[in-house]
C-alpha positions as CSV (number, residue, x, y, z in Angstrom):
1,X,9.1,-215.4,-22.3
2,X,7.7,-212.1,-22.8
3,X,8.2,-210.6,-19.5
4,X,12.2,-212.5,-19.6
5,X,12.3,-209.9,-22.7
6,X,10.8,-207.2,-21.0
7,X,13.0,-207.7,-17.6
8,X,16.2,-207.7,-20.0
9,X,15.3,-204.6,-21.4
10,X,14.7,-202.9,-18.5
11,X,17.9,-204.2,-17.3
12,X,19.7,-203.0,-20.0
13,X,18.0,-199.5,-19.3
14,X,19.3,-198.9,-15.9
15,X,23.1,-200.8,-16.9
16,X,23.3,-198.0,-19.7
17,X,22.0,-195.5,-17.4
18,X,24.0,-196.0,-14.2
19,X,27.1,-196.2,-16.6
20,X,26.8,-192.7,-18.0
21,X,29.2,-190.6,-16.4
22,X,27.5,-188.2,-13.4
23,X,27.9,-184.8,-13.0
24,X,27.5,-182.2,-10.6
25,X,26.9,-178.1,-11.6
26,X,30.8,-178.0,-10.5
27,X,32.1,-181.6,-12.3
28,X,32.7,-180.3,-15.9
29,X,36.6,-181.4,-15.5
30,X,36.3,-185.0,-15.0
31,X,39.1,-187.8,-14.2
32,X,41.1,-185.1,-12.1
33,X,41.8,-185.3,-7.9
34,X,43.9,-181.4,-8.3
35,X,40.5,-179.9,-9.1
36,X,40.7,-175.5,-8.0
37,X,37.9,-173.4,-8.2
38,X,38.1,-170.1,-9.0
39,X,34.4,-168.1,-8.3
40,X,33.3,-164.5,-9.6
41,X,29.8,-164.4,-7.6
42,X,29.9,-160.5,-9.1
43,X,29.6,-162.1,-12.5
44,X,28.0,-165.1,-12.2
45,X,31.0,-167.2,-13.1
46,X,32.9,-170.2,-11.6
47,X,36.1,-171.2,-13.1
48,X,37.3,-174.6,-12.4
49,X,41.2,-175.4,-13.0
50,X,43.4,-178.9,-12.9
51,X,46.2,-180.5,-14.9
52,X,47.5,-184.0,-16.0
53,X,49.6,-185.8,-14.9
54,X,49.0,-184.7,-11.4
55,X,52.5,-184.7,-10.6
56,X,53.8,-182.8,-13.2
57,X,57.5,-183.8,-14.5
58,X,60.0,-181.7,-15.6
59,X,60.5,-181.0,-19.6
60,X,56.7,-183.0,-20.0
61,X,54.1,-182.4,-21.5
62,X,51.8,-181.3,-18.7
63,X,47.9,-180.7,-19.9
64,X,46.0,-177.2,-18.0
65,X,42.8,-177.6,-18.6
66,X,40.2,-175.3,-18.1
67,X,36.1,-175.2,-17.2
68,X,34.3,-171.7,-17.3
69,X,30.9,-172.1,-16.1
70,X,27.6,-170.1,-15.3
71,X,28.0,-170.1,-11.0
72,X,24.0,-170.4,-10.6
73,X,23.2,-173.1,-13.2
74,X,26.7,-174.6,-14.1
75,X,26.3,-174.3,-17.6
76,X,29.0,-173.7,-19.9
77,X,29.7,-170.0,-21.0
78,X,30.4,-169.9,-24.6
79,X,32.4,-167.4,-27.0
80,X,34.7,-165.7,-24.7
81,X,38.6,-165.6,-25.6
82,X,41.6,-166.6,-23.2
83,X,45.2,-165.6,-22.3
84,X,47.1,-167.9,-19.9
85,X,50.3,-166.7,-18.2
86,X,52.4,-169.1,-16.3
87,X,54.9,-168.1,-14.4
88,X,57.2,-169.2,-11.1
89,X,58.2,-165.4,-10.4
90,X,61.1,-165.7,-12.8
91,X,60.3,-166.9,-16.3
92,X,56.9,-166.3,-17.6
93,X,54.9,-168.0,-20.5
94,X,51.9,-167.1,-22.4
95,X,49.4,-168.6,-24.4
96,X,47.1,-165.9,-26.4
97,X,43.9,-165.5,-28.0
98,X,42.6,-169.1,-27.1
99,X,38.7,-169.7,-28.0
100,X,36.7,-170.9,-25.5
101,X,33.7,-171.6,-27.3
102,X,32.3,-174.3,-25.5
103,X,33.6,-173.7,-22.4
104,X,36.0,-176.0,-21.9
105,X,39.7,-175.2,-23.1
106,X,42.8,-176.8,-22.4
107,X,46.5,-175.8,-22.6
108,X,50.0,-178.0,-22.9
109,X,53.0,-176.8,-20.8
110,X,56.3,-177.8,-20.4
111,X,57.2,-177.0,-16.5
112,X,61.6,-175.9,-17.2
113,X,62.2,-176.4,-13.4
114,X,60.2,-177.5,-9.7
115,X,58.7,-175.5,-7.5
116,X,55.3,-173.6,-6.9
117,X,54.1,-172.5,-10.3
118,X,51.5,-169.9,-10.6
119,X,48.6,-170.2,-13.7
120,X,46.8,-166.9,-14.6
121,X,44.0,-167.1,-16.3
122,X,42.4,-163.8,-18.0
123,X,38.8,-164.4,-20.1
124,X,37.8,-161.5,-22.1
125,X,33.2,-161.9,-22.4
126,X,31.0,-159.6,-23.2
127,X,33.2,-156.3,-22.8
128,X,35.1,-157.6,-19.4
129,X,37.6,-158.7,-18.2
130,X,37.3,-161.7,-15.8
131,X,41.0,-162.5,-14.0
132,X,41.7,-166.2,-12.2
133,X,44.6,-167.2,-10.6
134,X,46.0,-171.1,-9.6
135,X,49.1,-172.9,-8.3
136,X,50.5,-175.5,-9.6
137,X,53.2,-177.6,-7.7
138,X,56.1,-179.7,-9.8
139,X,57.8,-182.2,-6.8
140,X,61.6,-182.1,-7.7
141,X,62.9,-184.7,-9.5
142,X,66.8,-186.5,-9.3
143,X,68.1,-187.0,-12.7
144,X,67.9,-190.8,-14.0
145,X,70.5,-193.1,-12.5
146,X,72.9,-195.7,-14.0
147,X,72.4,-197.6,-10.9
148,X,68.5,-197.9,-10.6
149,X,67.1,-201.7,-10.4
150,X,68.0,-202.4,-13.6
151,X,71.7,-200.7,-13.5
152,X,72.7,-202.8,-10.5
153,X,71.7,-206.3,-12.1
154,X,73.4,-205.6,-15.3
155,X,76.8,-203.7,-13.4
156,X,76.7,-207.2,-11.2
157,X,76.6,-209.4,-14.2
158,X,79.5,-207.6,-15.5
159,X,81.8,-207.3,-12.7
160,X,80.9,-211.5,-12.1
161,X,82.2,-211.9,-16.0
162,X,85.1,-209.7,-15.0
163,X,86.0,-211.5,-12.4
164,X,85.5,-215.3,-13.8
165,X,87.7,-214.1,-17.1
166,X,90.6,-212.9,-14.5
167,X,90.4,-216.4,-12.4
168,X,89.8,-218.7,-15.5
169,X,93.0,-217.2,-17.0
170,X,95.2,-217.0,-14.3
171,X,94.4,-220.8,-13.1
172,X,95.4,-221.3,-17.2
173,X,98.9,-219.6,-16.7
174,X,99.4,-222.2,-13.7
């Protein structure tokens, strides 16, 4: 009985272990396949880009979300301030003064229209200025139909009552 205790515990061990999440130096944006890199060997710094839902839709909420890391040890950097522009060559949006104290920030954007969009990033640290640039591409989308899958079943149905109402009354009128 007390090794059965001592094999469950060491069990439990690795479980809770192999269950923690893994990361790499470049994984700090996790549960994303759209993943860009953007590196600055000059000044030590790898930004990592990606946004949800990974098909953006048009007039929704789509999530930019950022990772600024150190590019040697792929630790956070801390306490620099953001501006992020996005723009598809004709309208242009900007978010100011974001924080980026831990490293990690995160934007919400409504794309207006499809096409390529283009997301700039500028980080102001330690008396520079660090510029990043990323695409973003919003497939084009048909407006909702009346006659989707469930259009069709209920136009059917009506048309069918349409047509039994004209036959039952004009077999009445014979």
């Amino acid at each position: 009985m007390k090794y059965f205790n001592t094999i469950i515990i060491f069990v439990l061990i690795h479980v809770t272990a192999l269950s923690l999440p893994l990361h790499s130096v470049y994984s700090h944006i996790i549960d994303s396949n759209n993943v860009q890199l953007w590196k600055i060997p000059n000044d030590n710094l790898t930004i990592q880009f990606a946004y949800k839902p990974e098909k953006p839709i048009i007039d929704t909420f789509t999530t930019l979300q950022f990772s600024v890391t150190n590019l040697q040890n792929g630790k956070h950097i801390e306490d620099s301030l953001a501006q992020v522009t996005v723009t598809n060559g004709q309208r242009l949006f900007k978010f100011q003064n974001i924080s980026t104290q831990k490293g990690d920030f995160s934007v919400d954007y409504i794309f207006p229209d499809d096409g390529t969009h283009q997301v700039l990033l500028r980080l102001d640290r330690n008396e520079s200025i660090h510029l990043a640039s990323f695409q973003v591409f919003v497939p084009h989308q048909s407006p909702p139909s009346i006659l989707d899958n469930q259009g069709n079943l209920i136009i059917a149905l009506g048309i069918f009552a349409v047509v039994g109402t004209i036959t039952i009354l004009f077999l009445k009128k014979k």
